[in-house]
N, C-alpha and C positions, 0 to 999 in steps of 0.2 A: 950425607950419611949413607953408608953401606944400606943394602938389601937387610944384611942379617939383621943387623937395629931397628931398622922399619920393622920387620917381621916380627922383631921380641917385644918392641914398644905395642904393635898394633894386637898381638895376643896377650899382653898383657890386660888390657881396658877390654878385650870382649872377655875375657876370663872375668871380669868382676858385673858382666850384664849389664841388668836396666836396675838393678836396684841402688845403684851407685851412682854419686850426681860429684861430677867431674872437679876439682877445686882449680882455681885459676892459672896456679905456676903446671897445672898438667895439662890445660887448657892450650896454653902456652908452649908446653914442653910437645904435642901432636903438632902445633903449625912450624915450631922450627927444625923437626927430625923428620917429620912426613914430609912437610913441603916447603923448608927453608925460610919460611917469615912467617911471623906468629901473626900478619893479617889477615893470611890465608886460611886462617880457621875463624874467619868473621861471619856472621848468621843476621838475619834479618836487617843487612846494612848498619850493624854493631862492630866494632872492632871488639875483642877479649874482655880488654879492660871496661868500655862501655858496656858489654852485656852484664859483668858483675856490678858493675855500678848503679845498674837498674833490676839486680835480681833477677836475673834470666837465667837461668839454670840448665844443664844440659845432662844427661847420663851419660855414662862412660861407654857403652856400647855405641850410642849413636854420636858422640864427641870421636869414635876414632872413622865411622863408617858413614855418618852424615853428609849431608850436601850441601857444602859451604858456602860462602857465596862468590867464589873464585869461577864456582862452574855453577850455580843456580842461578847467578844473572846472566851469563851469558845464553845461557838455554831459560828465559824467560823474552829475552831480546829475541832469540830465532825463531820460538812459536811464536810469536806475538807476529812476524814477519808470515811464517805462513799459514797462521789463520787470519790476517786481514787477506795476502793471495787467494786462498782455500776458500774461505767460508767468510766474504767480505762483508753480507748482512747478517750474520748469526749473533746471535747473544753469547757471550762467552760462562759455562763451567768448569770449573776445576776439579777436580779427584786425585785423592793421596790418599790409593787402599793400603798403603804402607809410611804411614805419618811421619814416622823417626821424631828429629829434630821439629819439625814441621819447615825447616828453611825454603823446602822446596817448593812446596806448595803458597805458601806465605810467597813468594818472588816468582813465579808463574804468576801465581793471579794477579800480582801486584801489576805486571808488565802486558799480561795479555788484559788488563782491563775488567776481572771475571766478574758477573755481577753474584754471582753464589760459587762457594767453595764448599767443599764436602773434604774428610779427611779420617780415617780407619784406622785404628790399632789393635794387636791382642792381648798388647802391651798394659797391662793397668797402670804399671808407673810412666811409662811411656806417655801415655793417653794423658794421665793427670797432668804430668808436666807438661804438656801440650795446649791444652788446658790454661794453666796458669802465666804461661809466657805470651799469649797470644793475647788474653786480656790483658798484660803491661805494654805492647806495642799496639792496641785498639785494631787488632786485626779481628774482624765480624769471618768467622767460621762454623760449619756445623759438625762436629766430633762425635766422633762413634769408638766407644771399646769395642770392638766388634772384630770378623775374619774378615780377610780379603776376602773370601769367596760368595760374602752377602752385601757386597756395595750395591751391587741392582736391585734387590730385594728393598733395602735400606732407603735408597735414594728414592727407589717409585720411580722412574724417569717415564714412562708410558702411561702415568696417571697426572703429570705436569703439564696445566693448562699451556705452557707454553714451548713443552719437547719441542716442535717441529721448527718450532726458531733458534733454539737452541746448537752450540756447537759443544760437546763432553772433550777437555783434556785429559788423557788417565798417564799420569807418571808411576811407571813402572820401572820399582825400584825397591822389590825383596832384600832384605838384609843378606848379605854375601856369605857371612861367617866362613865356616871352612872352605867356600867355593873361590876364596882370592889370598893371594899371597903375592908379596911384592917380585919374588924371583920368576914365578910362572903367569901371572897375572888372573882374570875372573876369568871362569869357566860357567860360562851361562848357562850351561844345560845342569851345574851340580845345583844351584842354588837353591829355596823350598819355601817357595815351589819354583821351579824355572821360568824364564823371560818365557821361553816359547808360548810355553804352558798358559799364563797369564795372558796374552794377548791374545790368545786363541779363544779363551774362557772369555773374556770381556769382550769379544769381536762378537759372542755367540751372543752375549746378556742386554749386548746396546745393540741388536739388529738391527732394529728400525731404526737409528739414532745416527747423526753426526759427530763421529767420534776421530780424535786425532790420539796415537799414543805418544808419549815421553821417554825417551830410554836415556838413562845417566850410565855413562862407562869410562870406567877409568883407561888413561892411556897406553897398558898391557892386558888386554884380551886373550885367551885362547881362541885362535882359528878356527877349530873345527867346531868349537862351542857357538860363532860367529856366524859363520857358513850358516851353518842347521837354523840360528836365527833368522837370516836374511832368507832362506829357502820360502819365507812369507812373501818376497818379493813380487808376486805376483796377482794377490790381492793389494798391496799397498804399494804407492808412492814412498820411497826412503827419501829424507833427505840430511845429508852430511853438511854439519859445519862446524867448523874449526877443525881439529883433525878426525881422520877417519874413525879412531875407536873414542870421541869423546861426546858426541851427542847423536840419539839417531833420533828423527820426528817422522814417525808412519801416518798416513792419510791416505784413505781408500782412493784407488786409481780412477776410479771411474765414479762418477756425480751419480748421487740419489735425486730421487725427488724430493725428498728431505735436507737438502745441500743448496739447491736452488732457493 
């Protein structure tokens, strides 16, 4: 399918939000126009059809913008890699200060082993269906209607008898909305709040912590939106896999004693 179809299908379902829960031939109609086979819009190791067959339901904002499981397993495979390298006795955490679908988080933890997952929305309908989907797949998580900008507050992690064994995954991954379009690709810095922004703020909240971040991007980037990312380079470890703009995994360059 052309750019311009991508672009009118994908404005279309954020024009109608989170209060709109996706029917199955549109469920369908995002994995064969966005990405040529309707199983590339599969979520918690469900194909389409299996998810409606068990009532798992998705809103139409995060049905076009979600993290499918074409790219949330293979970035649950790569942290899982290097946090046994990284942080080979830690206890595994999850965090999704931006829940969506919950796919992502659901397939991190599932792969990195997490023994607690935490998961944030501002979303009411968002959160509820998050909610509801995760008790039909017996996924044990802890939900928060809540901002991004109070997951440390929320979570307590420097009042948790066992922070310092602990390893924090945070998947950063703001809703793109008008910061991505299929002909120019995401512009990190338009997003809201921005990648940078967000890693900077949770670098400051998990200080004393062991924390690794998660970046999901799709495979057209803007540059200089990128650049300005990476310019974090030198507090953290980047690591690339698969292609350059489709997973970045940051982890501080240098060992804490909270790392040991």
């Amino acid at each position: 399918m052309s750019e311009e179809e991508q672009n009118e299908l994908r404005q279309k379902f954020l024009s109608r939000g989170y209060n709109s829960l996706l029917e199955y031939d549109e469920l369908v109609a995002i994995g064969t126009i966005i990405y040529g086979d309707v199983k590339a819009v599969s979520l918690f190791g469900l194909t389409p059809k299996e998810l409606f067959e068990r009532d798992i339901r998705i809103c139409a904002r995060t049905g076009i913008e979600g993290v499918h499981d074409m790219k949330a397993v293979p970035c649950g495979l790569h942290l899982a890699e290097v946090i046994v390298e990284r942080f080979p006795n830690k206890q595994v955490v999850g965090i999704a200060p931006f829940l969506g679908s919950g796919n992502l988080l659901y397939t991190t933890a599932k792969y990195t082993k997490a023994y607690d997952a935490f998961g944030f929305d501002n979303s009411r309908p968002v959160y509820e269906l998050a909610v509801a989907n995760y008790a039909k797949i017996n996924f044990d998580a802890k939900l928060f209607y809540e901002d991004c900008a109070n997951i440390a507050k929320l979570i307590r992690p420097l009042e948790r008898s066992n922070a310092k064994n602990e390893v924090f995954f945070i998947c950063i991954n703001p809703p793109w909305g008008d910061a991505f379009d299929f002909t120019n690709g995401l512009r990190l810095n338009k997003t809201i709040p921005p990648f940078k922004h967000l890693i900077e703020m949770y670098t400051q909240q998990f200080a004393t912590l062991s924390i690794v971040f998660v970046v999901i991007l799709p495979e057209k980037v803007d540059e200089e939106s990128l650049n300005e990312l990476l310019s974090i380079s030198s507090f953290y470890q980047i690591f690339y896999k698969g292609t350059r703009k489709a997973l970045l995994i940051l982890a501080p360059k240098s060992p804490s004693v909270n790392d040991k």
